[in-house]
Structure formats: C-alpha cells, structure tokens
C-alpha positions as CSV (number, residue, x, y, z in Angstrom):
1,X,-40.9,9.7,21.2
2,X,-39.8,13.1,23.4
3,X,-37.4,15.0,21.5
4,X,-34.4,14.3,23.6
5,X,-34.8,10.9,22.0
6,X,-35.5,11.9,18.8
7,X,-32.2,14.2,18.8
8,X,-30.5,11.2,20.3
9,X,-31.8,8.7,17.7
10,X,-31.2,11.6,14.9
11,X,-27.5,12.1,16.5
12,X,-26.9,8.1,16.1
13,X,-28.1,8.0,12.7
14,X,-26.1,10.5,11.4
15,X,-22.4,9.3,13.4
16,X,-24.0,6.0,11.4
17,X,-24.1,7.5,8.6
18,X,-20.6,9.3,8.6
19,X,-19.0,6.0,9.9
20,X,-20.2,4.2,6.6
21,X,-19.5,7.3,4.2
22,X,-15.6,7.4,5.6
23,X,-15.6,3.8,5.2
24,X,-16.9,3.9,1.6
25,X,-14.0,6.7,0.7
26,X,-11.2,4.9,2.4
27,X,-12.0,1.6,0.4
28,X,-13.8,2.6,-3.5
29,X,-12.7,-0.9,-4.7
30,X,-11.9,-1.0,-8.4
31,X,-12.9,-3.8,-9.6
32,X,-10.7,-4.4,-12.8
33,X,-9.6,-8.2,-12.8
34,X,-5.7,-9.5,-14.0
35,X,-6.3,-10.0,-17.7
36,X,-5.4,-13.4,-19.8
37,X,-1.5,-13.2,-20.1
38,X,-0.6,-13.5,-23.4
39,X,1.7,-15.8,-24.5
40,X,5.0,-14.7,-23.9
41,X,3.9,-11.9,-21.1
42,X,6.6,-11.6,-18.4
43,X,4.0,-12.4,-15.7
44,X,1.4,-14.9,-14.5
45,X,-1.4,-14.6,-12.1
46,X,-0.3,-16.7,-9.1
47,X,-3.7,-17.7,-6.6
48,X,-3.5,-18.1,-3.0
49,X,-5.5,-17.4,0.0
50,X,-5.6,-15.5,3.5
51,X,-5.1,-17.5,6.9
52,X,-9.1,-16.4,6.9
53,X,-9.7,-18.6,3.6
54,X,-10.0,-15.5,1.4
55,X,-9.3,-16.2,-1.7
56,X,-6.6,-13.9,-3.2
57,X,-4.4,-13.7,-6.1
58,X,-1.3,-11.5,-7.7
59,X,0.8,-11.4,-10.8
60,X,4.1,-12.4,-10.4
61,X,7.1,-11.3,-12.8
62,X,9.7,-13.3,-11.6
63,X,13.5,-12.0,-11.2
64,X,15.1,-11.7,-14.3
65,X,18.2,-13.1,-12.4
66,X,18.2,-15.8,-10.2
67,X,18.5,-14.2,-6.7
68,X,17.6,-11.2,-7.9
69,X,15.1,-9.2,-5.4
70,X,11.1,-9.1,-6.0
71,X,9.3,-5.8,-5.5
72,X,5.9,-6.6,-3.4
73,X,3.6,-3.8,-4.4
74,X,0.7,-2.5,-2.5
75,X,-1.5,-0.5,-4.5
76,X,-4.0,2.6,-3.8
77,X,-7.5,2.5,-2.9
78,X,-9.1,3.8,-6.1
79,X,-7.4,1.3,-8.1
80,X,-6.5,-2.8,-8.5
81,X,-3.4,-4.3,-9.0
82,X,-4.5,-5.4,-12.2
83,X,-4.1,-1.3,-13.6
84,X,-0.2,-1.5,-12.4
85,X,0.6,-3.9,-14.3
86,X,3.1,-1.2,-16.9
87,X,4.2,-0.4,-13.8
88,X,5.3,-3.9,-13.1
89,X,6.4,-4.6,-16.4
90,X,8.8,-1.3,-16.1
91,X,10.7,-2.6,-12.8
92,X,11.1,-6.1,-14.3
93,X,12.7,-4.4,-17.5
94,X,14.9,-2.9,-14.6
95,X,15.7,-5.9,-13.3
96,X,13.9,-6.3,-10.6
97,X,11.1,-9.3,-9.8
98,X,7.7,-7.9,-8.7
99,X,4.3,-9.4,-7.5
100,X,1.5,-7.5,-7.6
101,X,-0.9,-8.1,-4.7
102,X,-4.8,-7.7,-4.7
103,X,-6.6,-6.9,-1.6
104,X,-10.2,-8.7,-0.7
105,X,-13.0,-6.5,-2.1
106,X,-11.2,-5.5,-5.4
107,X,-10.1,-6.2,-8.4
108,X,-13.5,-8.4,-8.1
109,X,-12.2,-10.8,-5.5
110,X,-14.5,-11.8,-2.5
111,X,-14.5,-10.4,1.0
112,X,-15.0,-6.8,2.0
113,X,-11.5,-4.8,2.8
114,X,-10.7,-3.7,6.1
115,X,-7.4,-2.8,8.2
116,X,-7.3,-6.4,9.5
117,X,-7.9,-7.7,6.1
118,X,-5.8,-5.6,4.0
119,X,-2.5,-6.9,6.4
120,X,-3.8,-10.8,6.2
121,X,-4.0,-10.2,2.6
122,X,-0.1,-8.9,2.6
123,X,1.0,-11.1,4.9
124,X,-0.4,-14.0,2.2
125,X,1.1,-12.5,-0.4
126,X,4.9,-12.5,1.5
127,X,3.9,-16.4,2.1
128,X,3.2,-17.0,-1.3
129,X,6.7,-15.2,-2.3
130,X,7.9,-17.6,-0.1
131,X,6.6,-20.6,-1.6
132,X,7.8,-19.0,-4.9
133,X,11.3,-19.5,-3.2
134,X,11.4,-15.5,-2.3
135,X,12.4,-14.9,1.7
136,X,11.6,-11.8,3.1
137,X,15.1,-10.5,2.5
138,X,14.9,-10.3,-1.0
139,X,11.5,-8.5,-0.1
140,X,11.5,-4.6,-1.5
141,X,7.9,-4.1,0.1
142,X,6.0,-1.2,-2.0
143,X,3.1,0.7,-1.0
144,X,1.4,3.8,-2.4
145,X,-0.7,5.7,-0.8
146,X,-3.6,3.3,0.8
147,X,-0.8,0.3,0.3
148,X,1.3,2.5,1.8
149,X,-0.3,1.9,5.3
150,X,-0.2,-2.1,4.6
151,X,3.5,-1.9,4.0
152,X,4.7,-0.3,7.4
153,X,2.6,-3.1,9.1
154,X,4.2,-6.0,6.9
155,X,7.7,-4.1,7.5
156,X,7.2,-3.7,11.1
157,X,7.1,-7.8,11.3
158,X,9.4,-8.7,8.8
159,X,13.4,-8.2,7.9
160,X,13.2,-7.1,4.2
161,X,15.7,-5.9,2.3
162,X,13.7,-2.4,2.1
163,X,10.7,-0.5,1.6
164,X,9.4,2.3,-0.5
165,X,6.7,4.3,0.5
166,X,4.8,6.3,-2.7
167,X,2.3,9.0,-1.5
168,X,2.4,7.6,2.2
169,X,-0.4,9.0,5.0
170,X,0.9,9.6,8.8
171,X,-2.8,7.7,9.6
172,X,-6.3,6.8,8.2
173,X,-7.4,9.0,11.1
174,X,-5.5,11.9,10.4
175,X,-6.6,11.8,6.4
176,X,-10.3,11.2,8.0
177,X,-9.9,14.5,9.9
178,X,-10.7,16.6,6.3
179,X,-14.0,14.9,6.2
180,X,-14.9,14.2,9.7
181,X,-13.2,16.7,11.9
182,X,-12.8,16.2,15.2
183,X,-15.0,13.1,15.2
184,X,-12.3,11.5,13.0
185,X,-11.1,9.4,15.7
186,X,-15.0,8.1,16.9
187,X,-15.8,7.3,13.2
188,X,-12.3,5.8,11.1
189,X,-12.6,2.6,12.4
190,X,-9.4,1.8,9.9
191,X,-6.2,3.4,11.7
192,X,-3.4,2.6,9.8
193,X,-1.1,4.8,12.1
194,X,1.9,4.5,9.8
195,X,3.2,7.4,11.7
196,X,3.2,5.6,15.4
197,X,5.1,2.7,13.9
198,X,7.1,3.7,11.4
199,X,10.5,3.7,13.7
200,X,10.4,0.3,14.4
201,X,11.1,-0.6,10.8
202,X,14.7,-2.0,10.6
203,X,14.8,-1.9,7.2
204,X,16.1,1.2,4.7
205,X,13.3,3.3,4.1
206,X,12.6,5.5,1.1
207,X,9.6,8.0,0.9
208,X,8.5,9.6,-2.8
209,X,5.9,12.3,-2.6
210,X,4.4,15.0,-5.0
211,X,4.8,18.7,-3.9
212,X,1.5,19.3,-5.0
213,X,-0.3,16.1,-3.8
214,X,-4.0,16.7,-3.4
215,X,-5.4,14.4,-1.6
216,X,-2.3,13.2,0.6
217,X,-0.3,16.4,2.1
218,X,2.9,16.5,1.4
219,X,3.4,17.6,5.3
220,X,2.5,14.2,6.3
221,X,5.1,12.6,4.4
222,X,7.5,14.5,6.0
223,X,6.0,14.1,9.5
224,X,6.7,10.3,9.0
225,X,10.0,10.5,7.1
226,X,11.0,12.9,10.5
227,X,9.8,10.1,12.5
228,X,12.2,7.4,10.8
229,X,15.7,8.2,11.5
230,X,18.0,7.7,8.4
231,X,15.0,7.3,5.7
232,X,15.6,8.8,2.6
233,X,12.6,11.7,1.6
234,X,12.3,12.8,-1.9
235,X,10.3,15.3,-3.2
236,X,9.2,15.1,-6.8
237,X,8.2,19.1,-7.4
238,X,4.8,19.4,-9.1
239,X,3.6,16.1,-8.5
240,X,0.6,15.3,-7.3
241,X,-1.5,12.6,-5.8
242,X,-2.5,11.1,-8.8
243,X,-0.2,12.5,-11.7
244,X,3.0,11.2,-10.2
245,X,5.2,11.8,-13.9
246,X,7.8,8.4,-14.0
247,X,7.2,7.3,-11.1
248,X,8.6,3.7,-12.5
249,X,11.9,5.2,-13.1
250,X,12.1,7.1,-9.6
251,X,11.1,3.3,-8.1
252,X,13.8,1.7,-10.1
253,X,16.5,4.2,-9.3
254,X,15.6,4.6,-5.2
255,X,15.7,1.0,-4.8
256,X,18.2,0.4,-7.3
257,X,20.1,2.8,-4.5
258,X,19.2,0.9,-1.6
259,X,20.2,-2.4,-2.4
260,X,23.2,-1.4,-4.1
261,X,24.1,0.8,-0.6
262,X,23.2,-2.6,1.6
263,X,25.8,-4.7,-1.0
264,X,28.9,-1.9,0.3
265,X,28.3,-2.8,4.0
C-alpha cells in the first residue's frame, strides 16, 4: 500500500472511529428496568410498541382527576425512565397525570436508539396515551436534556396543551462541536435541530435551565427560547446540568402556569 493510501485508509479509520465514539456519548443507555409496583403504587408499567415492532413500555400515573392533563416525560441520555419515577410521583401529588416513556436501547428494552427511533418511540407513547383515553390536548410533553430534542419533534406534529423543555440543546450537532469540532456536522449522524424547529411549535412553551449547566450551555437555551416568540425562559441560578435542586416543584408550578393561563382565554 503507497502512503497516500495508507493516510487515506488511516483518515477513514479514525472519522470511523469519531463517528462511533460521538454516537456512544450521545446514547450511554442506562439500563435500569421499571421495578414491581407495589401494591398500592400510584403507577403501573403500561407495554406497547413502535410502528417498527419495538417493543416499548412506560409507567403511567394516571390523572388524579378525571380530565385532568398527563405530563409525557422524555428523559436524558444517561438515565431510564425507570430513575424518574420520584419525579413522577411528585407531579402526580401535584395533580397532574404523567407517563413516563422509555426509549429502545435502555432501561434494558431491545433495539439500539437513534434520532429516528427515539421520535417512533414518542410518537408510541402519545398513541398509547391515546388509547389510555388521553388526546394530545391534555398532552404537557416533557423533555430534559436528550428528551428535550424528542419533545420539539413530537410538538412540532401535534396540538398539545404545552411543553416544557428542562436542560434543552439548540442541536446534537452543535453539542457534538466540543468533541468533534468542525467535523461535527460529517460525524453526528443524530441532528436533533431543536433550534431550526422550535418556531413552529403552536403550543405554550416553557424552558428551565441551570446558570451553571456543564454539559448543556446555558447560551443555547437562550438561543432557542429567542427563537420561539412568546416562550417563557427561566433561569434557575447555580444550577447545573445534573444537580438541578426541585426541579419537581419548578415543573409543577411552570405548567401549573400554563394551563391555568390557557383556562383565562
């Protein structure tokens, strides 16, 4: 081999290489499973699939009142749904229904995530609400950080009553700039470009983020709260990515807010 190929096969290798190590760090499933409930536990583990045949599934607290609105929560990528369930069990003390949705690849369920998946794997979660006897206007769609990206999508095809964006990214791509640099947009084959679509969302939208988030800037969630005339930006000083203090409470009062703003009109 002359060493113009060599550097060539040696160039390959390594954009191989970087493509796979962003991929790995944009989805470290956890793979904690729902527990047993116990008898008496506000929730239940609800199983469904994907229009792919993934099999999925979610705990569902349903509304303490009937008609009352469910929050559909999208959590991060270092993480299952199965580790929000406090979180879950704190907005349903609120009054509030919520399902917690798992994504393909964690919390031990089959499939490997991907951009594609992660938004079948939402939009079978809204179905499911919907068999549950949930329309998407009694929807509060939830994302933090990674789940951040799959709510925009979902809200962006659906009239919900609101979403809430914890943590939120402008785009995979710009996040994959601090590892990959200017090859970012050759090797994040994920985009979730929250930031290019974020206008199109009808519905109210409220952003939380940590002044001292470490891993998601707190510049990009103002980039995409700019972006979305009328959305409501909070800033929760010394927060940061991952020690976000009450972050329960701040969900419970923002979209207690919301809805109660929608009921005035």
């Amino acid at each position: 081999m002359g060493c113009g190929a060599a550097a060539l096969a040696s160039a390959a290798l390594a954009f191989v290489m970087l493509t796979a190590l962003v991929r790995s760090i944009i989805f470290p499933a956890s793979g904690v499973r729902f527990p047993e409930p116990g008898e008496g536990a506000p929730w239940r583990v609800v199983r469904y699939e994907a229009v792919d045949g993934i099999r999925l599934d979610g705990a569902y607290f349903a509304p303490p009142a009937a008609g009352g609105h469910v929050v559909l929560y999208f959590h991060g990528n270092a993480e299952a749904a199965a580790q929000n369930l406090p979180l879950g069990g704190s907005l349903c003390a609120a009054g509030f229904g919520v399902f917690l949705a798992e994504y393909r690849g964690y919390g031990s369920l089959p499939g490997s995530p991907s951009e594609k998946g992660l938004y079948a794997d939402g939009e079978a979660a809204l179905a499911e609400l919907g068999r549950l006897g949930i329309p998407p206007a009694r929807v509060v769609l939830a994302g933090r950080s990674l789940g951040s990206g799959v709510a925009v999508e979902l809200a962006t095809r659906h009239a919900v009553a609101a979403v809430v964006l914890v943590s939120a990214y402008t785009s995979i791509v710009d996040m994959g700039r601090t590892l990959a640099g200017p090859l970012a947009r050759l090797v994040v084959r994920d985009r979730f470009d929250s930031l290019s679509k974020i206008a199109g969302v009808a519905s109210p939208v409220v952003l939380l983020h940590g002044t001292r988030d470490d891993v998601v800037p707190v510049e990009m969630g103002r980039r995409l709260a700019a972006a979305r005339p009328g959305a409501r930006w909070v800033e929760i000083p010394g927060a940061t990515h991952n020690d976000f203090p009450g972050l329960g409470a701040l969900m419970e009062r923002e979209i207690a807010g919301v809805l109660a703003g929608q009921a005035r009109q």
